[in-house]
PQR file of N, CA, C, O and H, with PARSE charges and radii, in Angstrom:
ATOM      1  N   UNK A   1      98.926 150.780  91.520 -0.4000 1.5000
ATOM      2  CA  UNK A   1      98.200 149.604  91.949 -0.0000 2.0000
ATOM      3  C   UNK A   1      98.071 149.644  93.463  0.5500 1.7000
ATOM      4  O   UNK A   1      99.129 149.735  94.085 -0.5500 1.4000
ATOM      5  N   UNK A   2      96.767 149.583  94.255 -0.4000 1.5000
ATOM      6  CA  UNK A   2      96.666 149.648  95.469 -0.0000 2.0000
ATOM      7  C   UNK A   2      97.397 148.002  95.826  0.5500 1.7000
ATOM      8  O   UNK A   2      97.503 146.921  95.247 -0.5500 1.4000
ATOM      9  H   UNK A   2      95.907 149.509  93.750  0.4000 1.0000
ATOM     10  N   UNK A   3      97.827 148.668  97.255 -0.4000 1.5000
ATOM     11  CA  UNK A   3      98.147 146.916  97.949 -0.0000 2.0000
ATOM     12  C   UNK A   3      97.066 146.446  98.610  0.5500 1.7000
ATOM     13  O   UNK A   3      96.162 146.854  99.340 -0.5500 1.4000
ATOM     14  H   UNK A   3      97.742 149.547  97.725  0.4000 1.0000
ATOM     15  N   UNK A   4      97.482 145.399  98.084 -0.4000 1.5000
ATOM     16  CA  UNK A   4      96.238 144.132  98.428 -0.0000 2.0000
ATOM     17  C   UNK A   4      96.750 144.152 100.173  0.5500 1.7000
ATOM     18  O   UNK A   4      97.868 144.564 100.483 -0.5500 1.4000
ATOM     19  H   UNK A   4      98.217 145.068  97.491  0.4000 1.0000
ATOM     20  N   UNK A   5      95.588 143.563 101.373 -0.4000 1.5000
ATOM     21  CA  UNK A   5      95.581 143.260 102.684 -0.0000 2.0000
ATOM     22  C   UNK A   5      96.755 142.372 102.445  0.5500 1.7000
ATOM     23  O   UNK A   5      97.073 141.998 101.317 -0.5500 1.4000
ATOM     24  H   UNK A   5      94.680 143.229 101.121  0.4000 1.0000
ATOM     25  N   UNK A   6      97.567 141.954 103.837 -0.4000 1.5000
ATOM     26  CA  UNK A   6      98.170 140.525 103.756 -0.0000 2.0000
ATOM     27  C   UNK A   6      97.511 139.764 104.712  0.5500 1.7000
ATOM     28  O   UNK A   6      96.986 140.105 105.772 -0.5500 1.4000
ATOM     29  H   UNK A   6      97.309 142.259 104.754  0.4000 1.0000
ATOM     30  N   UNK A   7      97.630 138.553 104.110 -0.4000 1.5000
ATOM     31  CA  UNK A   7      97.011 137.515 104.981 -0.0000 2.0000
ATOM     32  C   UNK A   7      97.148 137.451 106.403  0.5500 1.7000
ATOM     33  O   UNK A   7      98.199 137.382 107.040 -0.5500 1.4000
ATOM     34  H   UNK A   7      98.056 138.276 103.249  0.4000 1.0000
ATOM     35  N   UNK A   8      95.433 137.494 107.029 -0.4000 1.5000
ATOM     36  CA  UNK A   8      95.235 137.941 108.582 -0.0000 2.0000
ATOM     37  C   UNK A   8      96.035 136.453 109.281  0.5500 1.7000
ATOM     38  O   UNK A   8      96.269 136.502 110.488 -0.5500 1.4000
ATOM     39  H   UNK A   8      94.580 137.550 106.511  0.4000 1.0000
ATOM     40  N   UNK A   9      96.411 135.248 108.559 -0.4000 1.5000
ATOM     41  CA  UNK A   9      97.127 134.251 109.340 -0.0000 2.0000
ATOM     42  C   UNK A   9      98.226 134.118 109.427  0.5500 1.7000
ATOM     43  O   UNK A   9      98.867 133.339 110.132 -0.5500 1.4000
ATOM     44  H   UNK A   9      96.221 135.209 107.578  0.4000 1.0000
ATOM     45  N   UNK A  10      98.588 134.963 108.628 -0.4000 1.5000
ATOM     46  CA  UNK A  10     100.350 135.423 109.115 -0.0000 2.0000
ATOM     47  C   UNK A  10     100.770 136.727 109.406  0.5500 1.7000
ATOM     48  O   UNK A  10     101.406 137.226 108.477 -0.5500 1.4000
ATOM     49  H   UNK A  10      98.067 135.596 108.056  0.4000 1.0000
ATOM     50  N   UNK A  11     100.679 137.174 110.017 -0.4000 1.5000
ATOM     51  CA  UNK A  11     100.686 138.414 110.808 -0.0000 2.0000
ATOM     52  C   UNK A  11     102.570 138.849 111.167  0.5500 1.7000
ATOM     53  O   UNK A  11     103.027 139.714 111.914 -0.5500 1.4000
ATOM     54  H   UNK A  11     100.162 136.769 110.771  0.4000 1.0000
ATOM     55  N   UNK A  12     103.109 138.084 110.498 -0.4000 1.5000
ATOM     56  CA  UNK A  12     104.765 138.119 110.889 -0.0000 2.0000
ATOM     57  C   UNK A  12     104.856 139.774 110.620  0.5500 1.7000
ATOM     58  O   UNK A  12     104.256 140.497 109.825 -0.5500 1.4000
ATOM     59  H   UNK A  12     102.737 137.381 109.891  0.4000 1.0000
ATOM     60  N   UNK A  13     106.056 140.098 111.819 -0.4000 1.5000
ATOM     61  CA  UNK A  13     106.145 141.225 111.877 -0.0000 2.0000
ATOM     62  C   UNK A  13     106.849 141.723 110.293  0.5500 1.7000
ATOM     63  O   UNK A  13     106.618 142.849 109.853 -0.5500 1.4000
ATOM     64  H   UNK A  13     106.543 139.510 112.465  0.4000 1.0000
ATOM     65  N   UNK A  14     107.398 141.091 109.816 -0.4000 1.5000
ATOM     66  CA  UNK A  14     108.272 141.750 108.490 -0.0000 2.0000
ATOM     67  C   UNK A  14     107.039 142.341 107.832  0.5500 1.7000
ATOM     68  O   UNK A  14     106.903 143.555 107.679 -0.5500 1.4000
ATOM     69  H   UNK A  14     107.586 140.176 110.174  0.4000 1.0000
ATOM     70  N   UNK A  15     106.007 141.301 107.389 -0.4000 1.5000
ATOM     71  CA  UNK A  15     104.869 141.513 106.814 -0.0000 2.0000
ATOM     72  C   UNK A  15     104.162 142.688 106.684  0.5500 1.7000
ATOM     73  O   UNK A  15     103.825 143.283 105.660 -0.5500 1.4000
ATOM     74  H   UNK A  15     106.117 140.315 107.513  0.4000 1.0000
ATOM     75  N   UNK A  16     103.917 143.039 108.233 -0.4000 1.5000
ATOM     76  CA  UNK A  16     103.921 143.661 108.856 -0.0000 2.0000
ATOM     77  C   UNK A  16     104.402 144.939 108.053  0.5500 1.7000
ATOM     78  O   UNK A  16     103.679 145.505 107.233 -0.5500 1.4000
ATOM     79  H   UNK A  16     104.190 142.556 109.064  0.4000 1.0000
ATOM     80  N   UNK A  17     105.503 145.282 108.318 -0.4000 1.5000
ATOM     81  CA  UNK A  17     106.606 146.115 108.258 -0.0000 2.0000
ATOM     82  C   UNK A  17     106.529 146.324 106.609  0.5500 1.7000
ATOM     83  O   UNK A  17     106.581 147.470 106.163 -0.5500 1.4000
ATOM     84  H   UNK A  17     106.090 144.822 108.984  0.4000 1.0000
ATOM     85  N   UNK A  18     106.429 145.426 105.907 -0.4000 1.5000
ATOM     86  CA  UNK A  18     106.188 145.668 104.359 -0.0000 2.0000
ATOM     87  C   UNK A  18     104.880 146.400 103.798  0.5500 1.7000
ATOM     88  O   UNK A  18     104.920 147.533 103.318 -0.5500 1.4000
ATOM     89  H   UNK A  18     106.387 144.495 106.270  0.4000 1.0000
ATOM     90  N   UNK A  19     103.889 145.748 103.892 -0.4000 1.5000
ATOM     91  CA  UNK A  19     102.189 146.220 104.320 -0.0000 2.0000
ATOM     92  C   UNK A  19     102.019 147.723 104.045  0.5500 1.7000
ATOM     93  O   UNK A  19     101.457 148.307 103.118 -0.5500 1.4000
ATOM     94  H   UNK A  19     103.856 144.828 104.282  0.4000 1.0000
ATOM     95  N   UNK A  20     102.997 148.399 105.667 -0.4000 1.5000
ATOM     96  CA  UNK A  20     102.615 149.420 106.157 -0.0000 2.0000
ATOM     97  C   UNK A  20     103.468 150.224 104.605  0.5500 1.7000
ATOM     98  O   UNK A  20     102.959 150.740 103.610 -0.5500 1.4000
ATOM     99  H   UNK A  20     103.453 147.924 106.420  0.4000 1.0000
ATOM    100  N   UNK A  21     104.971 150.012 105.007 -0.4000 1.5000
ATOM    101  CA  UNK A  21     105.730 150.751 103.437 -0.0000 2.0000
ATOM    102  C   UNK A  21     104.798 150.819 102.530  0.5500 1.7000
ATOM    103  O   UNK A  21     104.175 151.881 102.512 -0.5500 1.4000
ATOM    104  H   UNK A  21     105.385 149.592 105.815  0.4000 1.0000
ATOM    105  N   UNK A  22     104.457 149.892 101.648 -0.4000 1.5000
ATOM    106  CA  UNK A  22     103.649 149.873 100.854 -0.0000 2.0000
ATOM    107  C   UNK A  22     102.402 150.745 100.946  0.5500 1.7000
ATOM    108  O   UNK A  22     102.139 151.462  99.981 -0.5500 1.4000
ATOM    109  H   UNK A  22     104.963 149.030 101.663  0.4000 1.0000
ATOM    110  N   UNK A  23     101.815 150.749 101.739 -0.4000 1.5000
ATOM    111  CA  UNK A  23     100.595 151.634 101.883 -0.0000 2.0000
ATOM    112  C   UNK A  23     100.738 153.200 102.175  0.5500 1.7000
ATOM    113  O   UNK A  23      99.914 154.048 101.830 -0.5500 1.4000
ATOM    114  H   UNK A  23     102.028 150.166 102.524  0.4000 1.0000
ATOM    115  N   UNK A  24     102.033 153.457 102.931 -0.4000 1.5000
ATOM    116  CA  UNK A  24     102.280 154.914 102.906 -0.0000 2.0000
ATOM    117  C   UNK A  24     102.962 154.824 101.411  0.5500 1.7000
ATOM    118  O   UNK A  24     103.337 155.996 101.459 -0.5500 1.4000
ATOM    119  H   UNK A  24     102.702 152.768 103.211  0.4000 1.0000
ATOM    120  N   UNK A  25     103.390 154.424 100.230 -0.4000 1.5000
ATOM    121  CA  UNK A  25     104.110 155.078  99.296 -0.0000 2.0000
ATOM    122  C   UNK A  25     105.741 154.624  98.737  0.5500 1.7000
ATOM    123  O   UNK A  25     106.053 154.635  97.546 -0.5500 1.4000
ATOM    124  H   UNK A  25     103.085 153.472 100.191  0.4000 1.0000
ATOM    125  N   UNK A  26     106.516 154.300  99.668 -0.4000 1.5000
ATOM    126  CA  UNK A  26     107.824 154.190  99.430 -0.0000 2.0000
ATOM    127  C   UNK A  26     107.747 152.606  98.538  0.5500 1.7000
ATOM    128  O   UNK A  26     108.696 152.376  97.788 -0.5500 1.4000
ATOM    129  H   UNK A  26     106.263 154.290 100.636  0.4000 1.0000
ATOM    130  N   UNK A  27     106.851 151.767  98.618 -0.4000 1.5000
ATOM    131  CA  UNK A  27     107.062 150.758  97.629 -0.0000 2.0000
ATOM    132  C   UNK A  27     106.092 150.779  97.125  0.5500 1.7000
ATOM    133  O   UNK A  27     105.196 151.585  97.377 -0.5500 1.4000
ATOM    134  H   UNK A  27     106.080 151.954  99.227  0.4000 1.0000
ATOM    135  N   UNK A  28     106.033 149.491  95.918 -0.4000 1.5000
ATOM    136  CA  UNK A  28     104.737 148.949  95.481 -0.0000 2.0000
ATOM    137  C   UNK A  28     105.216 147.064  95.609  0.5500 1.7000
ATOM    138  O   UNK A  28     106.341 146.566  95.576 -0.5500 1.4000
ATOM    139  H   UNK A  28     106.761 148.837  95.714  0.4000 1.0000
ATOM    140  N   UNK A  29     103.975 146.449  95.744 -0.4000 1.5000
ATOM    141  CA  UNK A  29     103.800 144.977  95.745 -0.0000 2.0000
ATOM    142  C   UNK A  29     103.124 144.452  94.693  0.5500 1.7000
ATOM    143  O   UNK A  29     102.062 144.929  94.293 -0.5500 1.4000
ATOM    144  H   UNK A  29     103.061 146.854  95.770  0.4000 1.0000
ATOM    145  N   UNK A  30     103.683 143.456  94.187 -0.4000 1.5000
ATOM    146  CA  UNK A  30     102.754 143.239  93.260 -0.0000 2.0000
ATOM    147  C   UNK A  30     103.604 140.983  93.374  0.5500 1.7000
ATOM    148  O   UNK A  30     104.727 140.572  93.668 -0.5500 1.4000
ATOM    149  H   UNK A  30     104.545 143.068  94.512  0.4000 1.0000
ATOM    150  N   UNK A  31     102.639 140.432  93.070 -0.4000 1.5000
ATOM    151  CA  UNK A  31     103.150 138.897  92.997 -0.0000 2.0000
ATOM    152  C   UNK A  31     103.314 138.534  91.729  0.5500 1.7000
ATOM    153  O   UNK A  31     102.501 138.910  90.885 -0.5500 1.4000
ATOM    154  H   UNK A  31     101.727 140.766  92.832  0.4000 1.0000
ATOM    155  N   UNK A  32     104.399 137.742  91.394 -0.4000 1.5000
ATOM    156  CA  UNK A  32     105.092 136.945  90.722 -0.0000 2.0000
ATOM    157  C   UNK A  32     105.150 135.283  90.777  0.5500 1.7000
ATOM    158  O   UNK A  32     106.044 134.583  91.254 -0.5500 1.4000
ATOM    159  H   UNK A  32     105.060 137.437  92.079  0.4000 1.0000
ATOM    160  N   UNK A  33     103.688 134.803  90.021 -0.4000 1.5000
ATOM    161  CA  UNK A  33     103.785 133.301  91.153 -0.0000 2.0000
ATOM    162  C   UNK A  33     103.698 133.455  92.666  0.5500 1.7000
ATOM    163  O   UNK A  33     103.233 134.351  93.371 -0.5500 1.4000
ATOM    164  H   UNK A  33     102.962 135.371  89.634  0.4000 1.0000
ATOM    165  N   UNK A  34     104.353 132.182  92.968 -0.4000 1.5000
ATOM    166  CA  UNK A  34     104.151 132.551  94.164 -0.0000 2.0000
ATOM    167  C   UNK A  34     105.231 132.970  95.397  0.5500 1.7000
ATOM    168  O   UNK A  34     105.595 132.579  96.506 -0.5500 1.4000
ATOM    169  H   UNK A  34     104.731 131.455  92.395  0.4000 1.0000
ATOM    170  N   UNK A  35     105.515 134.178  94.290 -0.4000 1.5000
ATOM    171  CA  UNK A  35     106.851 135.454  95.384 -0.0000 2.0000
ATOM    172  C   UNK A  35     105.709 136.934  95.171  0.5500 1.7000
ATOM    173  O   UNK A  35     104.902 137.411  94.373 -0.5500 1.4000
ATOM    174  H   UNK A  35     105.219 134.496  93.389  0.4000 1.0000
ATOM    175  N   UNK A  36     106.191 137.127  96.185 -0.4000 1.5000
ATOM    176  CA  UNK A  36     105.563 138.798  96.242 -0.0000 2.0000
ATOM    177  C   UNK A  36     107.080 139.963  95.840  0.5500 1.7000
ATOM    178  O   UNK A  36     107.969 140.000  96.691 -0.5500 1.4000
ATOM    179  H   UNK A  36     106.847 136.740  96.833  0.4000 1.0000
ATOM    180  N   UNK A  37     107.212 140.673  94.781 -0.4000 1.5000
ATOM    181  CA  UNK A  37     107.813 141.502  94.639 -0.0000 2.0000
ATOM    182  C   UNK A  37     107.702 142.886  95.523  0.5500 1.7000
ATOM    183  O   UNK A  37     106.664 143.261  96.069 -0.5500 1.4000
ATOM    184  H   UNK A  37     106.490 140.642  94.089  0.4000 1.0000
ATOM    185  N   UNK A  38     108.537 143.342  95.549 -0.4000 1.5000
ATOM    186  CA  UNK A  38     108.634 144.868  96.348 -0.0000 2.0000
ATOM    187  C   UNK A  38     109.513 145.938  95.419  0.5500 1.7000
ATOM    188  O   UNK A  38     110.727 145.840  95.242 -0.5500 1.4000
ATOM    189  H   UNK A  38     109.380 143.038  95.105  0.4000 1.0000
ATOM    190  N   UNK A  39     109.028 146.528  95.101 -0.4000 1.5000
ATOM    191  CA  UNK A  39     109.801 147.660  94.192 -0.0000 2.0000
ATOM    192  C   UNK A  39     109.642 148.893  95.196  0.5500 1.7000
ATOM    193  O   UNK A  39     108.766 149.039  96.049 -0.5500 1.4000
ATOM    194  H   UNK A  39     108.041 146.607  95.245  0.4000 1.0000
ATOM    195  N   UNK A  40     111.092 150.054  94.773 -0.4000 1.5000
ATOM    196  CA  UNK A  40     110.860 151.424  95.694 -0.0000 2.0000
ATOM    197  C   UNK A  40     109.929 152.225  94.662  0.5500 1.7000
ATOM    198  O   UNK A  40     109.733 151.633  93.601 -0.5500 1.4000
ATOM    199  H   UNK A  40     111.804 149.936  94.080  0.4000 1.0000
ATOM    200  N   UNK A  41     109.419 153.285  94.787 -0.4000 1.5000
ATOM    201  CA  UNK A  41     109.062 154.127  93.597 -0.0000 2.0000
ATOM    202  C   UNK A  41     109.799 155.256  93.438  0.5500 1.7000
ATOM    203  O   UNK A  41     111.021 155.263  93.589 -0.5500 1.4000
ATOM    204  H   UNK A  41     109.578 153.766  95.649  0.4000 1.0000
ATOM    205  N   UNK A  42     109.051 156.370  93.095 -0.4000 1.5000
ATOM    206  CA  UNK A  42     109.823 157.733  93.273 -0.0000 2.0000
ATOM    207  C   UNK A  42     109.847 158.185  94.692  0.5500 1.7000
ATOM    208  O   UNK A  42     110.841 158.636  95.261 -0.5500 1.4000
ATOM    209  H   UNK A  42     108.058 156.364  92.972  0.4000 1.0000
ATOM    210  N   UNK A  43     108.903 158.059  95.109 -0.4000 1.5000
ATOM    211  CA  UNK A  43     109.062 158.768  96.569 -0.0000 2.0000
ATOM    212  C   UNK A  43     110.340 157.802  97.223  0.5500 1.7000
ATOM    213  O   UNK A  43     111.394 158.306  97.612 -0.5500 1.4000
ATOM    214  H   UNK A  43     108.095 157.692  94.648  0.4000 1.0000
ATOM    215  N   UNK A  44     110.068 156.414  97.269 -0.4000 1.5000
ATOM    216  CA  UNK A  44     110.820 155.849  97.994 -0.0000 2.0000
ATOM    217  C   UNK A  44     112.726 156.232  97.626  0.5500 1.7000
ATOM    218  O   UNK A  44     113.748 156.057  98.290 -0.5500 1.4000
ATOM    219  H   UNK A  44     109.212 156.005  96.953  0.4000 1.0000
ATOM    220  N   UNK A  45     112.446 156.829  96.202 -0.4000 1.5000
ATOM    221  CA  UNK A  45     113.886 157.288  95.856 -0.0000 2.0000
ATOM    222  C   UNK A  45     114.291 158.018  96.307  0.5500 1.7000
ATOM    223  O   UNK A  45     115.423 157.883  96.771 -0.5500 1.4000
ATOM    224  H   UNK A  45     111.616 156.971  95.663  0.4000 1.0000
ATOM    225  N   UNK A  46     113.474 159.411  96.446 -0.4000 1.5000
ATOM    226  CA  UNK A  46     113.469 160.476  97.035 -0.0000 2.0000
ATOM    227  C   UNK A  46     114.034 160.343  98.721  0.5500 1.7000
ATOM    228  O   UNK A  46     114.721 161.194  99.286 -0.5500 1.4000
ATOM    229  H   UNK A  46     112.554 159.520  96.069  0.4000 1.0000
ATOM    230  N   UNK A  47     113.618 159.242  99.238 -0.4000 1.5000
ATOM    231  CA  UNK A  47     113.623 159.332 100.767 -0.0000 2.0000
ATOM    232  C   UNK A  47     115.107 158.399 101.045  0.5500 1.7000
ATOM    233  O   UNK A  47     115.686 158.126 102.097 -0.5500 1.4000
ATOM    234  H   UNK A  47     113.060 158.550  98.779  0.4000 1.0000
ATOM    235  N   UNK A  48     115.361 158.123  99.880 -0.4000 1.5000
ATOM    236  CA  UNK A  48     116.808 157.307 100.134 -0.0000 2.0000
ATOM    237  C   UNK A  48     117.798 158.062  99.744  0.5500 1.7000
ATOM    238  O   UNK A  48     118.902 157.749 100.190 -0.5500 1.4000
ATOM    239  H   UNK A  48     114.891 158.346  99.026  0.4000 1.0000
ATOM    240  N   UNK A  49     117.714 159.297  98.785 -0.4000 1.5000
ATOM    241  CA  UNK A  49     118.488 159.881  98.292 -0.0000 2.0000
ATOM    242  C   UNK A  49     119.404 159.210  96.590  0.5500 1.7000
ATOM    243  O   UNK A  49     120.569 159.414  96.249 -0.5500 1.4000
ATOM    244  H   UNK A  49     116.817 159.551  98.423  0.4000 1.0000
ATOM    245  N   UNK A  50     118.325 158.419  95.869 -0.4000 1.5000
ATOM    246  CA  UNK A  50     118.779 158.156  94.996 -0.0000 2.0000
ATOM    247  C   UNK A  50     117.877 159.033  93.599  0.5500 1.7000
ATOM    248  O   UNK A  50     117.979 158.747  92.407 -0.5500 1.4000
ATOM    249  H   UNK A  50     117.379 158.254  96.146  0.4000 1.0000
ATOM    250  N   UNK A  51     117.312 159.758  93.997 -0.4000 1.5000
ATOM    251  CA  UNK A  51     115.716 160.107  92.505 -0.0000 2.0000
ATOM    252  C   UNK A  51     115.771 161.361  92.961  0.5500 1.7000
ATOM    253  O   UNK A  51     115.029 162.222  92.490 -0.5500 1.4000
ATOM    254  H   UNK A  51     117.229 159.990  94.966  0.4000 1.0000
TER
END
């Protein structure tokens, strides 16, 4: 599932910082109501040393 933009009115750096993960690979986003989930995938296993 591609990640969706995050909202240009909150620009918080975490956001930020999540966004980018997400778009290189190490997570995926997906919402739950109204929470945004973050899962690692394989790569992100790979780069932690758990997969």
């Amino acid at each position: 599932m591609a990640c969706p933009p995050s909202p240009a009115d909150t620009p918080h750096p975490s956001s930020q910082a999540a966004g980018l993960l997400c778009a290189s690979g190490p997570v995926t986003r997906e919402r739950s109501g109204r929470s945004v989930l973050y899962r690692r995938t394989a790569v992100g296993d790979v780069l932690v040393g758990t997969g």
